[in-house]
N, C-alpha and C positions, 0 to 999 in steps of 0.2 A: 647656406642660407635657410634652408629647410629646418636644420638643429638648432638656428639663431630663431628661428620664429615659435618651433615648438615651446624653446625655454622661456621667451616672451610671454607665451600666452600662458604656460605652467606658473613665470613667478608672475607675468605682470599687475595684476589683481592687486596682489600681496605691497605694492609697492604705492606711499604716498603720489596722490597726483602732482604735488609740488615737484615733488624728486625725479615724477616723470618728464614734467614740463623744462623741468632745467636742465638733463640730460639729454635732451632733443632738439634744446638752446644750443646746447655744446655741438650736438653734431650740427647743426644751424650752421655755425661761425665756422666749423673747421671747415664745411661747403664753403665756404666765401674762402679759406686759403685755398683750400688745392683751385678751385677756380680762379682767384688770381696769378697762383704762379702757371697754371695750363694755360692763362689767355700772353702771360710774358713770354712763351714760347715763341711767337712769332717773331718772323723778321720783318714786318713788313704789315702795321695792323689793317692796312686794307684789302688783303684777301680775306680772314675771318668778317669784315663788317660786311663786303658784300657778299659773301658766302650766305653770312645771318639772314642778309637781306633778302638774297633771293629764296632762301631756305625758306623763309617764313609765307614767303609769296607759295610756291608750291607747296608750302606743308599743309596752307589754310586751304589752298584749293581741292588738297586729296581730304580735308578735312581729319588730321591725323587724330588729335587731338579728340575730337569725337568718337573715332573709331575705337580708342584704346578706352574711352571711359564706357560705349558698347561694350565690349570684351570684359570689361570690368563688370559691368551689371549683368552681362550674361554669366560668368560664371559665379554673381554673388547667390543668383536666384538658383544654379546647380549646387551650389553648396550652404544655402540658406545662411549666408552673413548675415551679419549687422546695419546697419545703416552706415558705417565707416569701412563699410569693405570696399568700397570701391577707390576712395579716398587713400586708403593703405596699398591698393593694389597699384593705384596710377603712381602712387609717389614714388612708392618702392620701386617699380617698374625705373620711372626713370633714372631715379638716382641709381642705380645698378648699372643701369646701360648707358648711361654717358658718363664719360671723364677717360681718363690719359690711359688706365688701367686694360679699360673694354677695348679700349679700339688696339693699341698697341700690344696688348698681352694676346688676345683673338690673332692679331697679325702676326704675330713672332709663333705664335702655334702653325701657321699654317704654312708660312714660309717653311720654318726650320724644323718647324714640329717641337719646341721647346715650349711647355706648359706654365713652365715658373713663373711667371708673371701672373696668369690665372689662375694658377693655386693661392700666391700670396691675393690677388681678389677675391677668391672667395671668405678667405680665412674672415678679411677684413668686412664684406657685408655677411660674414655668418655675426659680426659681433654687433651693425647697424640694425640687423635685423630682429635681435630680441628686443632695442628701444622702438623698432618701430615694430613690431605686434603686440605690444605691451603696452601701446599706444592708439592703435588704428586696428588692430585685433587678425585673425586670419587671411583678410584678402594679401597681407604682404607675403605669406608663402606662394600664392599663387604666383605671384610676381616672376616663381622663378622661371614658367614656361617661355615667357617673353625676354628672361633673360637667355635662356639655353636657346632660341632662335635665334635670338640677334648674334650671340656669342659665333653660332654655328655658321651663320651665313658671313662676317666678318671671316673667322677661319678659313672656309672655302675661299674666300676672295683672294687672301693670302696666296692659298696654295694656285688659285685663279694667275692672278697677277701681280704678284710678290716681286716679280722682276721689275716693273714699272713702276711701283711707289719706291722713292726716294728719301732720305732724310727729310727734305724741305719739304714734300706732300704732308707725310705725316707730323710733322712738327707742326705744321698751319692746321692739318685737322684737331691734332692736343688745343689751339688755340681758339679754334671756332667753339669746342666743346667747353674751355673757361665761363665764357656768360652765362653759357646754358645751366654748367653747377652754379652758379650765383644762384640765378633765376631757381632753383630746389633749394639754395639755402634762406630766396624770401617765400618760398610757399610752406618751409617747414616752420618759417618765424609766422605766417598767418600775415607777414607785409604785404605781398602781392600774390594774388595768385596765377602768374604767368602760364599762358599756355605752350607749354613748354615742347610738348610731345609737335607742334607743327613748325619746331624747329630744326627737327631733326635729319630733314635734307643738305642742312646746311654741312655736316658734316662730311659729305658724300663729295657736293659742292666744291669742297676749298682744294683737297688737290685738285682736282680739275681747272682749275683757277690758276693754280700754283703751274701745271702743264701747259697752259695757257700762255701763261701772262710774264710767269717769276725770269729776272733777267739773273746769269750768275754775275 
């Protein structure tokens, strides 16, 4: 991610704003696939909807959403960004740490200690992350602190309690996390700007639901 951001801002300059705008279209739409087939995972779409639901309830009450764009202004004013540093850092931020990759690839490291899933995720946001600093400028490297947290405390939980998530936990979480990549592919198209960061309980949410509630 870091080598995707440096080459971003080395070529991005160099590069029509046309060409940038429509490369960032692309990664746009391809958000709307992998988030539709992550939301077709489930068996059952009413665990993700009230996963979302209650997610959203305590996401806005921890006010998540705020704190990550603090975190953002705080470290624009430590590193004297731009006016879109925070903007590249919240986006980056989430599109990194939500979808099938983060949650599943973190969990298969911690269970099993098998990395390959995380290696192929990085490869693939080292290559998002030269259209998005080439675009929104150095806050997306910073992105990567929030990604190495999240990654790390998902792993730990692995090796936490790897014995207790089941296929159906984590398939219903891949599926809570589908809207959520929507919702990044309408704030990279500038259609909605969804606050997306105080959804991010809902993840946590849907197995528990699934231990709850799922009948075999």
């Amino acid at each position: 991610m870091l080598i995707g951001t440096a080459v971003g801002l080395l070529v991005g300059h160099r590069v029509p704003e046309r060409i940038r705008s429509t490369v960032l279209s692309g990664i746009a739409l391809i958000t709307f696939g992998v988030g539709i087939a992550s939301f077709l995972e489930t068996e059952n779409a009413v665990f993700p909807v009230v996963a979302i639901v209650l997610g959203a309830l305590v996401g806005e009450a921890l006010r998540l959403e705020d704190r990550l764009e603090h975190v953002g202004e705080a470290l624009r004013r430590r590193a004297g960004g731009g006016g879109s540093f925070v903007e590249g850092y919240v986006t980056a931020t989430l599109t990194f740490c939500v979808g099938a990759l983060t949650i599943v690839g973190s969990l298969q490291d911690g269970i099993s200690g098998d990395a390959q899933l995380l290696i192929v995720k990085a490869a693939l946001d080292g290559v998002v992350a030269v259209v998005f600093a080439a675009t929104f400028g150095i806050g997306v490297g910073f992105s990567a602190i929030s990604v190495l947290v999240l990654q790390g405390l998902v792993t730990l939980l692995g090796i936490g309690v790897g014995d207790v998530l089941d296929d159906r936990m984590v398939a219903e979480m891949e599926a809570t996390g589908g809207p959520l990549i929507l919702g990044i592919g309408l704030r990279l198209l500038d259609l909605k700007r969804i606050r997306l960061a105080s959804f991010l309980p809902a993840l946590a949410i849907a197995p528990i639901l699934v231990a709850l509630f799922a009948v075999d």
